[in-house]
Every structure is written in C-alpha cells, then in structure tokens.
LOLOTOR-584987 format. One record per residue: residue number from 0; x negated, z negated, y negated of N, C-alpha, C in turn. Coordinates in steps of 0.02 Angstrom, whole numbers, plus 50000, padded with zeros to 5 digits. Atoms other than C-alpha are relative to their C-alpha. Example, Ala and Ser with C-alpha at 12.3 -4.5 7.8 and 13.67 -1.06 7.14 Angstrom:
2
0:49955:50000:50059:49385:49610:50225:49955:50000:49940
1:50042:50003:50059:49316:49643:50053:50039:49963:49945
//
This chain:
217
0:49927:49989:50005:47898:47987:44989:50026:50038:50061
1:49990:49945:49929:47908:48122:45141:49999:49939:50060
2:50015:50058:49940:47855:47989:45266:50071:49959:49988
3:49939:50026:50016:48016:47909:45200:50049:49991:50019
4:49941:49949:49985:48132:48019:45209:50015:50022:50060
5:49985:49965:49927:48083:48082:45380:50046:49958:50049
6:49974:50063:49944:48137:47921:45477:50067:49981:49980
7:49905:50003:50016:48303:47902:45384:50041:50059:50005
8:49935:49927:49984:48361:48085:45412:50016:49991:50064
9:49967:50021:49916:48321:48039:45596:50050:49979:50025
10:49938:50064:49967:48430:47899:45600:50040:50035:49971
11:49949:49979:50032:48558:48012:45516:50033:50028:50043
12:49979:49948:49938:48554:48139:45656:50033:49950:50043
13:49969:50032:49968:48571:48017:45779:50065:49966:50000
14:49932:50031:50007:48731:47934:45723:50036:50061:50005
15:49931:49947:49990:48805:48092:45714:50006:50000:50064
16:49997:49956:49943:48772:48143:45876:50015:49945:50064
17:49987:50049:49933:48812:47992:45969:50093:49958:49967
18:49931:50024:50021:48962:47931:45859:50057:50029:50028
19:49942:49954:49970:49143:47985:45937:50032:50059:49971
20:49987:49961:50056:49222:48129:45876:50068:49963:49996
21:49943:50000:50058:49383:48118:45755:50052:50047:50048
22:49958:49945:49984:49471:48252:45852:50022:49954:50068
23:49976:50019:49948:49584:48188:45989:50010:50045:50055
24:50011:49941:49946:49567:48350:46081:49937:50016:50022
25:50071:49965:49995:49408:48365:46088:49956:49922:50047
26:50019:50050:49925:49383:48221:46242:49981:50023:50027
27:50043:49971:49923:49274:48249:46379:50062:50002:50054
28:49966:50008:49946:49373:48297:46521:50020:49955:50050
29:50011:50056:49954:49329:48157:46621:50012:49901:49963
30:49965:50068:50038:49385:48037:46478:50090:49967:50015
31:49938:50017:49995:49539:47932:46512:50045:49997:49959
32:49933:50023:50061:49716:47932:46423:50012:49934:49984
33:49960:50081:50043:49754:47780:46338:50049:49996:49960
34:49940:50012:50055:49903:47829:46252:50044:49972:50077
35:49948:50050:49949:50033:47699:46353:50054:50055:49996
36:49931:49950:50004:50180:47818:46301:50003:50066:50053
37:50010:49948:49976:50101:47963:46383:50002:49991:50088
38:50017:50014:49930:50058:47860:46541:50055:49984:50042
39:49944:50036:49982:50226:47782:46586:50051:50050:50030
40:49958:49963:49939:50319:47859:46728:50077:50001:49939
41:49933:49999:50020:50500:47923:46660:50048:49947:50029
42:49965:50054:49978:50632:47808:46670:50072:50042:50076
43:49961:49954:49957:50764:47863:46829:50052:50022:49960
44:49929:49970:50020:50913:47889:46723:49960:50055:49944
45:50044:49923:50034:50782:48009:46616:49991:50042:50031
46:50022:49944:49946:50710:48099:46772:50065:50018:50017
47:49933:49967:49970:50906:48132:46830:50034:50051:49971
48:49959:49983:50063:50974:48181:46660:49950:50083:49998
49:50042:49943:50026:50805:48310:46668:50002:50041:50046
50:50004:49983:49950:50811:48362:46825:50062:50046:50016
51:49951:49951:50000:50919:48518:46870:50052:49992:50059
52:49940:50002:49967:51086:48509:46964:49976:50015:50066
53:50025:49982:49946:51021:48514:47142:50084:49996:50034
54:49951:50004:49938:51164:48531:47286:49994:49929:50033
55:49998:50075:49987:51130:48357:47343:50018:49939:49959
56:49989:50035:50063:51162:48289:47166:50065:50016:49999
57:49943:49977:50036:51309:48397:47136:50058:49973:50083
58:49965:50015:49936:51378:48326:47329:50003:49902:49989
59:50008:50064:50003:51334:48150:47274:50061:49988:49945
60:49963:50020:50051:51444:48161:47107:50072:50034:50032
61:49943:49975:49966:51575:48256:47221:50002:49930:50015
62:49973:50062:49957:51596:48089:47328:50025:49966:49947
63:50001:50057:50061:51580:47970:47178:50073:50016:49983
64:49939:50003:50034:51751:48022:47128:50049:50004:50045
65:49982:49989:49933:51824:48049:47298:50078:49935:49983
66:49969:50062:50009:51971:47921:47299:49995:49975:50098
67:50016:50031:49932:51971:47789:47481:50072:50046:50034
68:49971:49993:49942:52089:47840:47641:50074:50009:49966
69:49923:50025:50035:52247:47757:47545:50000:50042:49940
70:49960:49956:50062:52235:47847:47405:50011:50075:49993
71:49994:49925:49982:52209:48019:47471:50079:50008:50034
72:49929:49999:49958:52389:47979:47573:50028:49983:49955
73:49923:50011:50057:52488:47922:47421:49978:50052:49962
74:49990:49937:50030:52430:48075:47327:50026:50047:50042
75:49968:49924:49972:52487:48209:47457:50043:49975:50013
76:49922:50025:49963:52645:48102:47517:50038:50050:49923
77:49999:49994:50073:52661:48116:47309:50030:50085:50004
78:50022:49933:50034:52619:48294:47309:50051:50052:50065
79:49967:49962:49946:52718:48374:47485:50079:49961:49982
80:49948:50017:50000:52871:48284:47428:50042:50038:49965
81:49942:49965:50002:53020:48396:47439:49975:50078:49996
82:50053:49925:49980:52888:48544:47464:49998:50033:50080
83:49957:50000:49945:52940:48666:47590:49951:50049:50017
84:50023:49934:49982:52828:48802:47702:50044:50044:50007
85:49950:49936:49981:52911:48959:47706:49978:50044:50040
86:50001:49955:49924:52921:49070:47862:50067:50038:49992
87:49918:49966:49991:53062:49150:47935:50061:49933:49975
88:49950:50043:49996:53127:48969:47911:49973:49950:49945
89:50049:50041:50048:53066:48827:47803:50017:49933:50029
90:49996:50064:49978:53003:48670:47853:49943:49973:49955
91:50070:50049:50025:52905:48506:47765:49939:49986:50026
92:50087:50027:49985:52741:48451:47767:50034:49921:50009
93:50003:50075:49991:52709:48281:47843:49933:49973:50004
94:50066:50024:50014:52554:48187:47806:49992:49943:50044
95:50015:50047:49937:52467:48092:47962:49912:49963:49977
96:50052:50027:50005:52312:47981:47961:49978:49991:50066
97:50027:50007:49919:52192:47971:48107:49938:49963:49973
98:50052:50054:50038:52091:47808:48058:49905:50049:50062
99:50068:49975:49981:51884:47842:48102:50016:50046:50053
100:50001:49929:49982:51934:48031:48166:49941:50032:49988
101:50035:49974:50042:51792:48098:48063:49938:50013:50027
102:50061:49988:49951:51646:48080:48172:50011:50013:50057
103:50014:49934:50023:51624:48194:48260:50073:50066:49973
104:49953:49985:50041:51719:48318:48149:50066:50036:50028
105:49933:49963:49954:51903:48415:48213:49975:50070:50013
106:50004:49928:49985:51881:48584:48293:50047:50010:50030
107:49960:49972:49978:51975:48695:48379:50005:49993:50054
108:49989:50028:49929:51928:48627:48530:50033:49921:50014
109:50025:50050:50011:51965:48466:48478:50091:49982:49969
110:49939:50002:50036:52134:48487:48372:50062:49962:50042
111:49949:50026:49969:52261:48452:48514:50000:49927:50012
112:50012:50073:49973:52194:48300:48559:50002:49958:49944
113:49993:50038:50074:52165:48226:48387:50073:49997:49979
114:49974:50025:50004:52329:48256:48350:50086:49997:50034
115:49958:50016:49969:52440:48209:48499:50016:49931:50013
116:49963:50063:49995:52471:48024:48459:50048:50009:49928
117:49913:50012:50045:52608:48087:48307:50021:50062:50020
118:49959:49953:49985:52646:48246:48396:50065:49990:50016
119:49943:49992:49973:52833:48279:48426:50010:50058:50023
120:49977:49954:49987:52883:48403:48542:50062:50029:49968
121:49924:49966:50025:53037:48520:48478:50026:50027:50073
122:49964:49976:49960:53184:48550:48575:49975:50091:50033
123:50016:49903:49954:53139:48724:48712:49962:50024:49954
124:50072:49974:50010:52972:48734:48629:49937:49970:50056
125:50062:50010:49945:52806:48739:48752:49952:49947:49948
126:50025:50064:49995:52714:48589:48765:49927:50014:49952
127:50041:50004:50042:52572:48559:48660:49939:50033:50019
128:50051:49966:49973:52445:48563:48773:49980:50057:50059
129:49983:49934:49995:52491:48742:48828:50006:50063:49937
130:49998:49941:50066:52477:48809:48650:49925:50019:49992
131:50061:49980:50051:52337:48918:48586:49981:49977:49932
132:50007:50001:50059:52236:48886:48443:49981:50048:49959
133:50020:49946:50028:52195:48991:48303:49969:49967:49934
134:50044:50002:50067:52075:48962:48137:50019:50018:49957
135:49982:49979:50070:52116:48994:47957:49968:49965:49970
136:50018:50048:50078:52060:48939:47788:50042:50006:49972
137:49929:50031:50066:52158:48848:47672:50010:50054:49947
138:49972:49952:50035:52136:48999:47564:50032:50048:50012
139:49992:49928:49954:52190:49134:47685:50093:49932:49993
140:49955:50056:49992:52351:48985:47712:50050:50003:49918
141:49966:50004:50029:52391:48960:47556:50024:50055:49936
142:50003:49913:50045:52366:49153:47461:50052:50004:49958
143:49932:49977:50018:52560:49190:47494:50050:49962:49953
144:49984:50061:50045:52602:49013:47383:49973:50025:49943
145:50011:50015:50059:52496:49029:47243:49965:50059:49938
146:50027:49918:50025:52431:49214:47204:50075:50030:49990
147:49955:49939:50053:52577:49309:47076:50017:50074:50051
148:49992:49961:49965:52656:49429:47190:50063:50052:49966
149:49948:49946:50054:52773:49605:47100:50072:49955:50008
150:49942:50010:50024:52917:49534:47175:50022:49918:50020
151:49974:50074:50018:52934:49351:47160:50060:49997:49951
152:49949:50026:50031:53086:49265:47074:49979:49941:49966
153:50016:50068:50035:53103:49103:46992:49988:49969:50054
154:50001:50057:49961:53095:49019:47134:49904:49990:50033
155:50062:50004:49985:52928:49072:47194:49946:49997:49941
156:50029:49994:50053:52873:49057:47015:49988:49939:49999
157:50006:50064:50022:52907:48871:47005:49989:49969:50056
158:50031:50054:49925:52846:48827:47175:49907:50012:49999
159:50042:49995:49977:52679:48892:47161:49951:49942:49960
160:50034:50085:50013:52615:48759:47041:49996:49935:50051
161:50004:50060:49949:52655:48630:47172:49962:50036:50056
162:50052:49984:49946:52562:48712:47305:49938:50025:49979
163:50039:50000:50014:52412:48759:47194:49961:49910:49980
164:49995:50086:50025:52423:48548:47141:49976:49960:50088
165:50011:50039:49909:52431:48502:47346:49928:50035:50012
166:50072:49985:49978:52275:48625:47368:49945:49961:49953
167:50070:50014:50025:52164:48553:47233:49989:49931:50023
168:50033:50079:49947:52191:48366:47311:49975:50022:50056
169:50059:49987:49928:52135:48421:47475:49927:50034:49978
170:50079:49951:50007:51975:48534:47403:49971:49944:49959
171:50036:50033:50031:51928:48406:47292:49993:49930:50029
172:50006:50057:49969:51973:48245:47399:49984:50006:50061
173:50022:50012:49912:51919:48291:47587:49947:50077:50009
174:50046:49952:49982:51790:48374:47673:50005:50031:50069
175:49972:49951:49932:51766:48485:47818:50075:50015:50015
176:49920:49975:50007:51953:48567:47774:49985:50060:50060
177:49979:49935:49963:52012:48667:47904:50065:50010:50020
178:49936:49979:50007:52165:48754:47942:49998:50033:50092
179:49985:49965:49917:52229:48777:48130:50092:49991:50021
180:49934:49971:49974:52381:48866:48201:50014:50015:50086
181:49992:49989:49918:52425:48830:48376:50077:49998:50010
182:49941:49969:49980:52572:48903:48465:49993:50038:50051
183:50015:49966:49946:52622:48993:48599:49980:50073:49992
184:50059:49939:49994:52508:49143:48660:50040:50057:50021
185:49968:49929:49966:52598:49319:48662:49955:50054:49977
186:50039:49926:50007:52513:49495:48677:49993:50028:49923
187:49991:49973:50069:52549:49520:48482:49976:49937:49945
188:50008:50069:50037:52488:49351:48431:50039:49939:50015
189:49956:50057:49977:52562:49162:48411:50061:50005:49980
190:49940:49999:50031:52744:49158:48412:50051:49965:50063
191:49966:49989:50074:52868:49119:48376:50004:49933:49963
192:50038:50060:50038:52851:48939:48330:49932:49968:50012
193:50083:50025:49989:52673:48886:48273:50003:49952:49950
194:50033:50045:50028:52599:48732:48222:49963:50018:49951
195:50078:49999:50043:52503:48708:48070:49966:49932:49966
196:50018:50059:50043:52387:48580:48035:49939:50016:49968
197:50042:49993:50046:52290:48561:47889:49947:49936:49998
198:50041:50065:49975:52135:48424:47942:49935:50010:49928
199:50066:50014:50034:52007:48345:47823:49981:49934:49991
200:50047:50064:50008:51876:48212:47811:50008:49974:49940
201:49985:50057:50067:51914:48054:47675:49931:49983:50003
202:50050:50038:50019:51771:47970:47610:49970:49959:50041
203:49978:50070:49950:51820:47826:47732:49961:50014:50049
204:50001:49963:49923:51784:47944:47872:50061:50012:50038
205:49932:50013:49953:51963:47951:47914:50008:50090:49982
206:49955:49921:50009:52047:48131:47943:50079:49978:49983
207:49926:49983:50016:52196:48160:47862:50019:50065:50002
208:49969:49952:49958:52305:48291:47939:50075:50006:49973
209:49932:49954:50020:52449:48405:47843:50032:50036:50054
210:49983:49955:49975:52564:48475:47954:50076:50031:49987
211:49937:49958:50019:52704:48583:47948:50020:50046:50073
212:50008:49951:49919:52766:48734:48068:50030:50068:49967
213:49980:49899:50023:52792:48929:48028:50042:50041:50055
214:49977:49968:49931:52917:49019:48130:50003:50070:49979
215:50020:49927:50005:52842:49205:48168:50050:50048:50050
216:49988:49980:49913:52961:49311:48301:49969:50077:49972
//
C-alpha cells in the first residue's frame, strides 16, 4: 500500500508546482501582458482631454477662435463707431488694414513706414517722418477709459463700456498688440499733436492698425 501511495503523492507535488498560479499578480516579471485593454495606446482626443493645459495648447485654442482679417475690421469699424479719444481735444479712431504686414512684426523702428500709405498729414503739423516714436501698452493707453475714476460724470460712466468692448476685440483677436505715439520731439516730451496707433497681428497675418491722435501742449 506505501509503495502506492508514494508515486501518486509525487505526481501530486508536481502538478502543483508546475501548474500556473490563480493570482494575476503574482506573474513573473518577465511575463507578458495580455490584457488588450491595458495594451492599447490612449486614443488622441483621451491623451488631450488628460493632459494638462500646456501654453502651446492654451495658444492653439486662442487662434481656433480668432475670427479672419474681415472680420476683425467689421468688429472694430462696429466697435470705434462714434467713439471719441479724449485729449485736450477729441478725435476718432480709424481702422486701417495693412494686408501681409505681419511678418516681420511692427516696431518702433518700423511704425512710420508701415503706416505711411493711409497717413494724412494735418494742416502746420511736422511731417511724419520727422516725428519721434514712443512705446506704450494698450493697458497704460487705455487705464484713463476704463478704470472708475472719483470724479467722473455720466458721461465718462457710459463711455467706458465701449472702450473696455474695443479693448477685449483687440486682446482677444490680434497678436503682438502694441501701442505707439509718435509726434513731435520737445525737451518735456511729444507735443503737442501726437499720433497714436494701435497695431496688431490677424490670424491672416495682416496688421490691423487703430489710429487716432491726442493733443498734449
């Protein structure tokens, strides 16, 4: 009976010890995955959705909504209409297009020339290209418009919506915004009439160019 028994416990061991285990964790390291679900690359609109707001993403969904050339110019025609800068004097905005302007972008070296095919000289004002330039940001520009000041009236109450409305089309529809004030060059600064144009890159690549004029004495 022993002699029996011995050779079938054998074979008992053995199956254990060679059979797989039950535990799905308990794989050899060097065993492969075979779950398909596990193996399968994410789909792209999964990896995007997972993937954290990078600056290249958040510049990509900027454009995507961008409107073309034409439609950035019928919103500010839209939006500067019957809208007045105030200075010592008040004058309109006029909205110019400078088809493929955009490469390379407007500077200050760069401003006169870009835009002296809709320049108009004014009566016993110095010539264009005899004016200084000067730099600003559209926020520094547009402060005295749309920042609540003690003594405003109605009037500067119900204008500043429209010039907070004209800044968010330009910040949200053009790029490289910049703000330049050229005029003539006196010991105390530009005066007394200065240019202002407000330049930015369309989608298109076109610059579109706000200008107006501030009179400082």
């Amino acid at each position: 009976m022993v002699r029996l028994l011995v050779p079938a416990l054998l074979a008992v061991l053995a199956a254990c010890t060679t059979a797989p285990s039950a535990d799905p964790d308990a794989r050899s390291p060097d065993t492969p995955q075979t779950d398909a679900a596990a193996d399968a690359p994410p789909t792209p609109a999964a990896a995007l959705l997972a993937a954290p707001m990078t600056e290249p993403l958040r510049q990509a969904e900027t454009i995507a909504h961008r409107l073309p050339t034409t439609g950035v110019q019928a919103a500010l025609d839209a939006a500067v209409q019957g809208l007045l800068y105030t200075s010592e004097s008040d004058y309109p905005f006029g909205v110019f297009v400078l088809p493929g302007a955009g490469t390379p972008h407007v500077t200050a070296y760069t401003i006169k020339q870009k835009v002296a095919p809709f320049y108009v000289q004014r009566p016993q004002s110095l010539p264009l290209a005899q004016r200084a330039v000067e730099s600003l940001t559209l926020t520094a520009l547009f402060k005295p418009y749309v920042e609540p000041q003690d003594w405003w009236g109605d009037f500067e109450k119900a204008r500043a919506p429209l010039f907070q409305k004209l800044k968010k089309i330009m910040t949200s529809q053009l790029s490289y915004l910049h703000v330049y004030r050229v005029g003539p060059k006196t010991p105390w600064g530009l005066s007394p009439d200065i240019d202002v144009f407000i330049v930015g890159t369309t989608v298109d690549g076109d610059v579109i160019v706000l200008w107006t004029v501030s009179i400082e004495t």
